[in-house]
PDB file with SEQRES, HELIX, SHEET and CRYST1 records, atoms N, CA, C and O in Angstrom:
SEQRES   1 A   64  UNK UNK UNK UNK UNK UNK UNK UNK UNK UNK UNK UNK UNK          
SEQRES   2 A   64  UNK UNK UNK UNK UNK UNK UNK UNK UNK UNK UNK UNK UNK          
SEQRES   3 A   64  UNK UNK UNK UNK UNK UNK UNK UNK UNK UNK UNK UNK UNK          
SEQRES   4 A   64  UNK UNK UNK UNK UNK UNK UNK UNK UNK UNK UNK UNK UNK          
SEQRES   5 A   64  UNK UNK UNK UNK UNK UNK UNK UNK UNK UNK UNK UNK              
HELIX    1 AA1 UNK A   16  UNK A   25  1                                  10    
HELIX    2 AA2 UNK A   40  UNK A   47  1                                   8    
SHEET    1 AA1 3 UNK A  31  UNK A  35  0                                        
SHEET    2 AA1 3 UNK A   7  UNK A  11  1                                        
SHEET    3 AA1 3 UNK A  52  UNK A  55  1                                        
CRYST1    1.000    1.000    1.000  90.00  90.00  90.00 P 1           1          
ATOM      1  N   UNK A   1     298.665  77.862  51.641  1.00  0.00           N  
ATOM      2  CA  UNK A   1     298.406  76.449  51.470  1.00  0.00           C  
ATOM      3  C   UNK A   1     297.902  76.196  50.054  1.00  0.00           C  
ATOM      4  O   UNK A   1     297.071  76.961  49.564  1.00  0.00           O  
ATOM      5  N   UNK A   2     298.377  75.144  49.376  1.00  0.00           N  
ATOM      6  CA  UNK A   2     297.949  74.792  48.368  1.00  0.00           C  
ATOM      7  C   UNK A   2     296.749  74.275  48.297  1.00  0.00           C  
ATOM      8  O   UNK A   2     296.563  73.419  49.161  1.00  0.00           O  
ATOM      9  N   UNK A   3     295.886  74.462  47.618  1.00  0.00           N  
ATOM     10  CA  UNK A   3     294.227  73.149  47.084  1.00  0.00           C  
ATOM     11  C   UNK A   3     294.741  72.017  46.958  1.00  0.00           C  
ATOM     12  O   UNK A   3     295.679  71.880  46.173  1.00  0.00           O  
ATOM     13  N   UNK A   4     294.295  71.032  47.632  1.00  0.00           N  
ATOM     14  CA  UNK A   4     293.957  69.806  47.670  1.00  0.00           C  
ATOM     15  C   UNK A   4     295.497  68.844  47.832  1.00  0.00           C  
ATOM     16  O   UNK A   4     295.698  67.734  47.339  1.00  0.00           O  
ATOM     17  N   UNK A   5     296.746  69.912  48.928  1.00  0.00           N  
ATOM     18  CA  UNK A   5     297.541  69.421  49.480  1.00  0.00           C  
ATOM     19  C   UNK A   5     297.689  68.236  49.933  1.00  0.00           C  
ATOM     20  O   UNK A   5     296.702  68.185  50.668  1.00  0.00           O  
ATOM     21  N   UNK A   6     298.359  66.919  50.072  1.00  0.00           N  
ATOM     22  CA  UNK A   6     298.442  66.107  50.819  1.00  0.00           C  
ATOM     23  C   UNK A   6     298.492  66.364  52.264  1.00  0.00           C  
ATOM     24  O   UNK A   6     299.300  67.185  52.698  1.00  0.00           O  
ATOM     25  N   UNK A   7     297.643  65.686  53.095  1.00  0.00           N  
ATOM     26  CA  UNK A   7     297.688  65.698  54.917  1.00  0.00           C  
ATOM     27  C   UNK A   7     298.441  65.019  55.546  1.00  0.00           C  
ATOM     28  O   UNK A   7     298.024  63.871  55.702  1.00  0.00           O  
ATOM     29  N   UNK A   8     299.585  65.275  56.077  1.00  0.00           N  
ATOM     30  CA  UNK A   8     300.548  64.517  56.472  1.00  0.00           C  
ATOM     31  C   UNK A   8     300.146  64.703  58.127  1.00  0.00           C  
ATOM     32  O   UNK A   8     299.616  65.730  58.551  1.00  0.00           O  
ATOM     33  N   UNK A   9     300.401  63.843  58.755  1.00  0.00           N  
ATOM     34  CA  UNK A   9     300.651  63.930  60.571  1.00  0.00           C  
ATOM     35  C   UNK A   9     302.107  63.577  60.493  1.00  0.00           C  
ATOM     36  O   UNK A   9     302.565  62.668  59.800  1.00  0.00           O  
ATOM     37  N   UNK A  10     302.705  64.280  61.172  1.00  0.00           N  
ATOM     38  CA  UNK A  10     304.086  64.613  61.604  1.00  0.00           C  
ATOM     39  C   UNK A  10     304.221  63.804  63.462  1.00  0.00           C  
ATOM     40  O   UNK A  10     303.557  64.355  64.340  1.00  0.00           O  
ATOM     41  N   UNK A  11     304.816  62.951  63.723  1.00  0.00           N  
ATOM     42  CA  UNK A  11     304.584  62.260  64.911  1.00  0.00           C  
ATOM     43  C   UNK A  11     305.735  62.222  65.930  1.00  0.00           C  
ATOM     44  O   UNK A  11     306.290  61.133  65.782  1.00  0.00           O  
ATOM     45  N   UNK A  12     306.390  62.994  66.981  1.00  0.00           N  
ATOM     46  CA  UNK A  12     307.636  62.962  66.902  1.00  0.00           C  
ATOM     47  C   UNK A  12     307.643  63.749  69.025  1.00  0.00           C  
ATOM     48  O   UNK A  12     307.281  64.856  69.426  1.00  0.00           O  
ATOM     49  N   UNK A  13     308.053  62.886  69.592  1.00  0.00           N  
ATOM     50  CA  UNK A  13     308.342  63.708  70.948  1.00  0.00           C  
ATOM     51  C   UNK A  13     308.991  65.563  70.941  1.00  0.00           C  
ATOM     52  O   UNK A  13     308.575  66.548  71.551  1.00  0.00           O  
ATOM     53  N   UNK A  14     310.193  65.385  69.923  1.00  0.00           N  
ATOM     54  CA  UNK A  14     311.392  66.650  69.880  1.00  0.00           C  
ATOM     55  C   UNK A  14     310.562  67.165  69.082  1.00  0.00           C  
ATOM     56  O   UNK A  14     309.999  66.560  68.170  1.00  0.00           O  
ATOM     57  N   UNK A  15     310.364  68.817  69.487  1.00  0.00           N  
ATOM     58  CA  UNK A  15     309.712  69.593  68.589  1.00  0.00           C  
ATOM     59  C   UNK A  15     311.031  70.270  67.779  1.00  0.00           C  
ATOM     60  O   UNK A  15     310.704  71.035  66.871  1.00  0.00           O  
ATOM     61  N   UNK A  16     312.404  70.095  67.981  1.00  0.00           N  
ATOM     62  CA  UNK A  16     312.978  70.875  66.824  1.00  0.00           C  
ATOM     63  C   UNK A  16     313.120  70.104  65.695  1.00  0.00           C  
ATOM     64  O   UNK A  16     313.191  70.746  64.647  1.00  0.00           O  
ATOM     65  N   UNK A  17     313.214  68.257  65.569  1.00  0.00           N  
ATOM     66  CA  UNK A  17     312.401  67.847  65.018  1.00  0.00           C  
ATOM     67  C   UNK A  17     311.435  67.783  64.049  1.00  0.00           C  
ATOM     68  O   UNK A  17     311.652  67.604  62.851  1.00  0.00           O  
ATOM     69  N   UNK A  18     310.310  67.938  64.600  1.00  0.00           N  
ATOM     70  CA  UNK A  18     309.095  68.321  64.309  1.00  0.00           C  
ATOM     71  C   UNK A  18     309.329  69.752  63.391  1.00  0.00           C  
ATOM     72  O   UNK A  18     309.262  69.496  62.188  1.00  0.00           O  
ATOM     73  N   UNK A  19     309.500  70.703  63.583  1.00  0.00           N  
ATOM     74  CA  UNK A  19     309.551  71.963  63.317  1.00  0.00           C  
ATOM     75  C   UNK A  19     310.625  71.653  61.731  1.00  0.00           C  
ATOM     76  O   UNK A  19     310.448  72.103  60.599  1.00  0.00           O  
ATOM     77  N   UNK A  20     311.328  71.056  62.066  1.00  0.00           N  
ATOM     78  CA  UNK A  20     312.348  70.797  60.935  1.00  0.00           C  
ATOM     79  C   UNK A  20     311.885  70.471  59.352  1.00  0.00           C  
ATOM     80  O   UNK A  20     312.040  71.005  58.253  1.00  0.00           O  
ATOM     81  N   UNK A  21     311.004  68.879  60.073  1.00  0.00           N  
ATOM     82  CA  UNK A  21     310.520  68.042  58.841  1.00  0.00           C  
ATOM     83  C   UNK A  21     309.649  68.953  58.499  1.00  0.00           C  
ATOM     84  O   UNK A  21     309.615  69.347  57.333  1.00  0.00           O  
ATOM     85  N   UNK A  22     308.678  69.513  59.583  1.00  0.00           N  
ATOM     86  CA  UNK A  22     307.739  70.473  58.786  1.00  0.00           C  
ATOM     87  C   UNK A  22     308.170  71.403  57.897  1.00  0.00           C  
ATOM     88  O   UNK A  22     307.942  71.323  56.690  1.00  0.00           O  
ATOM     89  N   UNK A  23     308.724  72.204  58.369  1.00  0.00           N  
ATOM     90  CA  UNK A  23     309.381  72.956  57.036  1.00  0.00           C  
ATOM     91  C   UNK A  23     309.762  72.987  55.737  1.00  0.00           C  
ATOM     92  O   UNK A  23     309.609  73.776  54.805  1.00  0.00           O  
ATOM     93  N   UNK A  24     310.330  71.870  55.905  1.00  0.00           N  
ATOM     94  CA  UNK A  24     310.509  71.040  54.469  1.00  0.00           C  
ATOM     95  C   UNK A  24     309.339  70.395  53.479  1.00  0.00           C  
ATOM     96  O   UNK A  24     309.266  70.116  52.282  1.00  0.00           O  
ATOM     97  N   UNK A  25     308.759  70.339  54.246  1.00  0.00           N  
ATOM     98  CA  UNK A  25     307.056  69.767  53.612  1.00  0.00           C  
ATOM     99  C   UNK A  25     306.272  70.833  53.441  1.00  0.00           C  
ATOM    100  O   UNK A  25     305.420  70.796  52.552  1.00  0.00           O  
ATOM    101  N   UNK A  26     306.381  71.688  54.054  1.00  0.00           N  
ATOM    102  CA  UNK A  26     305.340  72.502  53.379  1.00  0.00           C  
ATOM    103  C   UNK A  26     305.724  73.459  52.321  1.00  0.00           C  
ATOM    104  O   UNK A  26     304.949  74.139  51.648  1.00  0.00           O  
ATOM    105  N   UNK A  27     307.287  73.422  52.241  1.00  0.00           N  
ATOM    106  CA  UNK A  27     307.989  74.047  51.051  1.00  0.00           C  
ATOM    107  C   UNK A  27     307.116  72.989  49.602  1.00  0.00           C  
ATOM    108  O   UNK A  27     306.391  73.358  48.678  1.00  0.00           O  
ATOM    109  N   UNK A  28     307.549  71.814  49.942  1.00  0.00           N  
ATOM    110  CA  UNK A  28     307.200  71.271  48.846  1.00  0.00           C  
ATOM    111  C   UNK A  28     305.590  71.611  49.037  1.00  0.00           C  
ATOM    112  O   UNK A  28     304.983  70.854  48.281  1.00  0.00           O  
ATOM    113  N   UNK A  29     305.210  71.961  49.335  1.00  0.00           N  
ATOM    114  CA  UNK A  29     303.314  72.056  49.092  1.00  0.00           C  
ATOM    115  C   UNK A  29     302.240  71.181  50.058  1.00  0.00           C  
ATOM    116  O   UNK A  29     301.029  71.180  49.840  1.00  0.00           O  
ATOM    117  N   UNK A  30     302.871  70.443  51.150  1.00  0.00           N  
ATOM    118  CA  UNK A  30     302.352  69.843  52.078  1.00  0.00           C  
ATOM    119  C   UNK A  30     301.720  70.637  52.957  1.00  0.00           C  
ATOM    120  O   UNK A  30     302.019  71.797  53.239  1.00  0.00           O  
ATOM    121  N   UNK A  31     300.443  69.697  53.577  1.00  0.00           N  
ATOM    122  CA  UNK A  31     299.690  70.135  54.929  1.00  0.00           C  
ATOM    123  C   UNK A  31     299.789  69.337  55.954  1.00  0.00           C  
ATOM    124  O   UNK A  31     299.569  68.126  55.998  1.00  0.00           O  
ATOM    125  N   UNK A  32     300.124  70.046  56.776  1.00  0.00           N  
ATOM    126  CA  UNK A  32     301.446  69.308  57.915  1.00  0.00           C  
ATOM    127  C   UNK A  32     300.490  69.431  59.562  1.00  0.00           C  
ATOM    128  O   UNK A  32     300.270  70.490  60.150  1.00  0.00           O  
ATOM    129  N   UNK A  33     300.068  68.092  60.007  1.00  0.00           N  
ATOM    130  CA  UNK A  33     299.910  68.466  61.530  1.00  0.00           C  
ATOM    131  C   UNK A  33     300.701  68.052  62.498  1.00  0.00           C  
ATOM    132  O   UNK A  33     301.466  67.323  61.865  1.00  0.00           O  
ATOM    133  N   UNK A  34     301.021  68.016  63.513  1.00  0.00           N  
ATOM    134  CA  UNK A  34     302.080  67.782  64.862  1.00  0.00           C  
ATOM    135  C   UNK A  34     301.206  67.293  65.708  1.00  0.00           C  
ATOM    136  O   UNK A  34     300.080  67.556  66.131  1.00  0.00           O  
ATOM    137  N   UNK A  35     302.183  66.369  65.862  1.00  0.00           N  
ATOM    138  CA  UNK A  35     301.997  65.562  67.226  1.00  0.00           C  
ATOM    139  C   UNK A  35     302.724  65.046  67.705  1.00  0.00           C  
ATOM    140  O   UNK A  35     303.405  64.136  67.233  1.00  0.00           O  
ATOM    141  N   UNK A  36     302.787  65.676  69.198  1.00  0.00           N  
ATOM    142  CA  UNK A  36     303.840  65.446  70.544  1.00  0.00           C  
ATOM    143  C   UNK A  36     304.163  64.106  71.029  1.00  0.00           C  
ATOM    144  O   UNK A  36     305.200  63.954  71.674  1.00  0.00           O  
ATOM    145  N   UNK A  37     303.127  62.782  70.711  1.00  0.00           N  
ATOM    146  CA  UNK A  37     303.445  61.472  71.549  1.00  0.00           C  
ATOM    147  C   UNK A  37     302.029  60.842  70.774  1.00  0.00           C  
ATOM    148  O   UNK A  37     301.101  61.439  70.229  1.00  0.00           O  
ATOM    149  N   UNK A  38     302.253  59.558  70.948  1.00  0.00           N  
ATOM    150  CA  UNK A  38     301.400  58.730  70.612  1.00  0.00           C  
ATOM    151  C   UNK A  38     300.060  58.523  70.526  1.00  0.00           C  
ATOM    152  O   UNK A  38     299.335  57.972  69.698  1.00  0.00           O  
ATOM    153  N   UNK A  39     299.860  59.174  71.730  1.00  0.00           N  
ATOM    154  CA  UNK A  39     298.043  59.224  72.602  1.00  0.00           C  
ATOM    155  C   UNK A  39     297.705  60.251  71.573  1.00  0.00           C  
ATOM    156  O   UNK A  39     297.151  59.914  70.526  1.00  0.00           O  
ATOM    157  N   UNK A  40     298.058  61.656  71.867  1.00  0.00           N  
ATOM    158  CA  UNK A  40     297.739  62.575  70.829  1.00  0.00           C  
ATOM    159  C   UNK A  40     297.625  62.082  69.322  1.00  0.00           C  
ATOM    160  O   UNK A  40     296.562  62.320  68.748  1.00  0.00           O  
ATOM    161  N   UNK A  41     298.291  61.639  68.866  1.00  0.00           N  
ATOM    162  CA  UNK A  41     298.449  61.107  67.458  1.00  0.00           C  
ATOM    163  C   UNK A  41     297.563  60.274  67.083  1.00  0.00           C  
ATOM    164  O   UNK A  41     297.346  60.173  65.875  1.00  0.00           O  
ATOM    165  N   UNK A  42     296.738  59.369  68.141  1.00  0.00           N  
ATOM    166  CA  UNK A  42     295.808  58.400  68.191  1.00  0.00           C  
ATOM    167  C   UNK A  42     294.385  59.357  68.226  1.00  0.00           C  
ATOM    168  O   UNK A  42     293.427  58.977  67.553  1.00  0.00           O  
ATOM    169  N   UNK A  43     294.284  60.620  69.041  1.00  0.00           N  
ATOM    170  CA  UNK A  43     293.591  61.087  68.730  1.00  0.00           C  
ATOM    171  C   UNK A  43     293.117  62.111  67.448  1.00  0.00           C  
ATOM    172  O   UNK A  43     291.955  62.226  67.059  1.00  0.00           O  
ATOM    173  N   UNK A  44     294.262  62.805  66.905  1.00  0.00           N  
ATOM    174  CA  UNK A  44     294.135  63.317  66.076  1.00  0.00           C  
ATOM    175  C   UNK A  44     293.915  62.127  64.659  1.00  0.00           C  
ATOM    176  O   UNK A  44     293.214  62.510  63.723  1.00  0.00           O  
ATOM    177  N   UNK A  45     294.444  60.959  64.610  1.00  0.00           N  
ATOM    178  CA  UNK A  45     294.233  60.159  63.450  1.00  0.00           C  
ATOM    179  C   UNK A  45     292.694  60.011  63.522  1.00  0.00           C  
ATOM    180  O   UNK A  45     292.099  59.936  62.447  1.00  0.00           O  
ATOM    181  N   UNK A  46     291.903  59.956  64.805  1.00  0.00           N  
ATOM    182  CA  UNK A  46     290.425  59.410  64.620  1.00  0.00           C  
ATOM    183  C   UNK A  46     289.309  60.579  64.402  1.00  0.00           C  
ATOM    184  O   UNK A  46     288.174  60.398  63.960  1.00  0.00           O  
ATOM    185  N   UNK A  47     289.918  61.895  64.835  1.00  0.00           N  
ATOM    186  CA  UNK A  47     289.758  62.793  64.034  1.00  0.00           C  
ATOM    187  C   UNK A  47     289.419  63.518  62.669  1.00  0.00           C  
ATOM    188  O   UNK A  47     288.659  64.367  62.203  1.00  0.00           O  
ATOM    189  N   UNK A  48     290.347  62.748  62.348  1.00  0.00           N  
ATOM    190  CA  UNK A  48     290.250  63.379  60.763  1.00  0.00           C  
ATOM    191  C   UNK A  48     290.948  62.575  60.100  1.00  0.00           C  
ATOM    192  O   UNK A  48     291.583  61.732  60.733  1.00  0.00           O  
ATOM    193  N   UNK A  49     291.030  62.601  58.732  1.00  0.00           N  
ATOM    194  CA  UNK A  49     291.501  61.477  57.661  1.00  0.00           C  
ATOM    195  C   UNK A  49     292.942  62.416  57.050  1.00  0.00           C  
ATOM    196  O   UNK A  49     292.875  63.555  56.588  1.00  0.00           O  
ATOM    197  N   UNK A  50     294.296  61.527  57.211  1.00  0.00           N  
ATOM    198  CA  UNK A  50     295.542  61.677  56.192  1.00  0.00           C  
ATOM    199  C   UNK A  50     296.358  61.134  55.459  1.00  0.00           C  
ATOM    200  O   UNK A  50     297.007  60.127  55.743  1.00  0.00           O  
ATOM    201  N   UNK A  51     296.392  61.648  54.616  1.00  0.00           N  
ATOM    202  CA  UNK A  51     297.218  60.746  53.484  1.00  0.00           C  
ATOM    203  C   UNK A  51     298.429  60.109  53.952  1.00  0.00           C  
ATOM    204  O   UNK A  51     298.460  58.897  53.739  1.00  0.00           O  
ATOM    205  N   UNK A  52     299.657  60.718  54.662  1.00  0.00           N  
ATOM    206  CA  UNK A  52     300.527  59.820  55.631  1.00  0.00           C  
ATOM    207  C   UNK A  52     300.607  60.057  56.755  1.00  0.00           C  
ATOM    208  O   UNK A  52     300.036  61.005  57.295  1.00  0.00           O  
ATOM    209  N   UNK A  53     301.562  58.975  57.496  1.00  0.00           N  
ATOM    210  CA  UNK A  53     301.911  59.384  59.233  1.00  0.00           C  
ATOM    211  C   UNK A  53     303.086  59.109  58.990  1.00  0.00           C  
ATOM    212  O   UNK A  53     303.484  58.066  58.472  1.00  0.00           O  
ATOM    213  N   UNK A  54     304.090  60.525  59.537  1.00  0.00           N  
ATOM    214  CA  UNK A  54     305.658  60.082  59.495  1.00  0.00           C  
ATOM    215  C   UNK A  54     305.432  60.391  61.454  1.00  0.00           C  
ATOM    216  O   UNK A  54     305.075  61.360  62.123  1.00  0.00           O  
ATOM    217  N   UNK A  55     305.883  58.937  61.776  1.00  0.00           N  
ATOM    218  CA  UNK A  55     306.291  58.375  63.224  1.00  0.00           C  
ATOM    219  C   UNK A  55     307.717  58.352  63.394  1.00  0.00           C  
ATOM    220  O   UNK A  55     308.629  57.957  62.668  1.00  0.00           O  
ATOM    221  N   UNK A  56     307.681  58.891  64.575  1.00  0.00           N  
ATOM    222  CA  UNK A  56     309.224  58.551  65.121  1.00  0.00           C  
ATOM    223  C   UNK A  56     308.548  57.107  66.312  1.00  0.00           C  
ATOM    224  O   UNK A  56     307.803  57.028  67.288  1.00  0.00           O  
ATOM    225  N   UNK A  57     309.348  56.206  65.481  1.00  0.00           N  
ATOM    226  CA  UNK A  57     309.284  54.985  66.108  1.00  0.00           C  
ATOM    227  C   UNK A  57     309.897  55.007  67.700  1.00  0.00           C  
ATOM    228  O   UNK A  57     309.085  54.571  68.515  1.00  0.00           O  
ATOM    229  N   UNK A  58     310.919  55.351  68.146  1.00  0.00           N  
ATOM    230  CA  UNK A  58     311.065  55.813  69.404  1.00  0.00           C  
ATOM    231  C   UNK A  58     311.010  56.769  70.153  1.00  0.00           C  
ATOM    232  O   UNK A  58     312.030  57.228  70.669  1.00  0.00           O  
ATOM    233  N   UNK A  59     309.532  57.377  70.415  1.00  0.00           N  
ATOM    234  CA  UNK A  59     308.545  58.059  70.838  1.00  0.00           C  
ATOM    235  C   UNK A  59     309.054  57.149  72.298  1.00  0.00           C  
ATOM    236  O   UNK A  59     309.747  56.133  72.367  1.00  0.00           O  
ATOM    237  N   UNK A  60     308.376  58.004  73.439  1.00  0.00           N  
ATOM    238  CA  UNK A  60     309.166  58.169  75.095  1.00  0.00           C  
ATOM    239  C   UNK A  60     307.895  57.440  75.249  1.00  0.00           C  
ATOM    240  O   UNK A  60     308.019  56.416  75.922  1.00  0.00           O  
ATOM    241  N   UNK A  61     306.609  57.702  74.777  1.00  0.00           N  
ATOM    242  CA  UNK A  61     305.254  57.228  75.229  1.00  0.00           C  
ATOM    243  C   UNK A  61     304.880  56.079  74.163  1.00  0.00           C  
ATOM    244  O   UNK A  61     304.036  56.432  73.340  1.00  0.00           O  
ATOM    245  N   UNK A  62     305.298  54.949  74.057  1.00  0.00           N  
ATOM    246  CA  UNK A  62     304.505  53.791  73.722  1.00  0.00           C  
ATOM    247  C   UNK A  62     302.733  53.775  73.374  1.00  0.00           C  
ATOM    248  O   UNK A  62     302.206  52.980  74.153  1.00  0.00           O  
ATOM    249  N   UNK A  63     302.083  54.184  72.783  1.00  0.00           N  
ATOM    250  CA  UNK A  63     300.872  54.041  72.947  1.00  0.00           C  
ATOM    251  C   UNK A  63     300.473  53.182  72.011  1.00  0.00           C  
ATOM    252  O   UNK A  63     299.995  52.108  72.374  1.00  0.00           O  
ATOM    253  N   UNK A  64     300.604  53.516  70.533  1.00  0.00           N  
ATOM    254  CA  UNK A  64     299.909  53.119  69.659  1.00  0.00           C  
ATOM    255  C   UNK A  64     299.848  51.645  69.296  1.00  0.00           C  
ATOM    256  O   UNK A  64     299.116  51.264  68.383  1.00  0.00           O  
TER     257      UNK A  64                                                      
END                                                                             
């Protein structure tokens, strides 16, 4: 991991997906977390502080 990486949340039901974009981001030097559905994502955002949220807008679970 790089010092003082950007924190991305990764937001996405499909983990191959998920697994995908991540990859690609952390090539470029990103710090990458996952999250399975909305609720989760709601919790991990109040959690801790990140620079973006890439959402898959049609997520199966509506929450946010």
């Amino acid at each position: 991991m790089i010092d003082n990486a950007y924190q991305l949340l990764l937001v996405d039901d499909e983990v191959k997906v998920l697994d995908m974009i991540d990859n690609y981001l952390k090539q470029e030097g990103f710090d990458t977390t996952w999250a399975g559905n909305g609720n989760e994502a709601l919790e991990l955002f109040r959690m801790q502080s990140f620079d973006l949220v890439v959402l898959d807008l049609m997520l199966s679970e509506h929450t946010y």
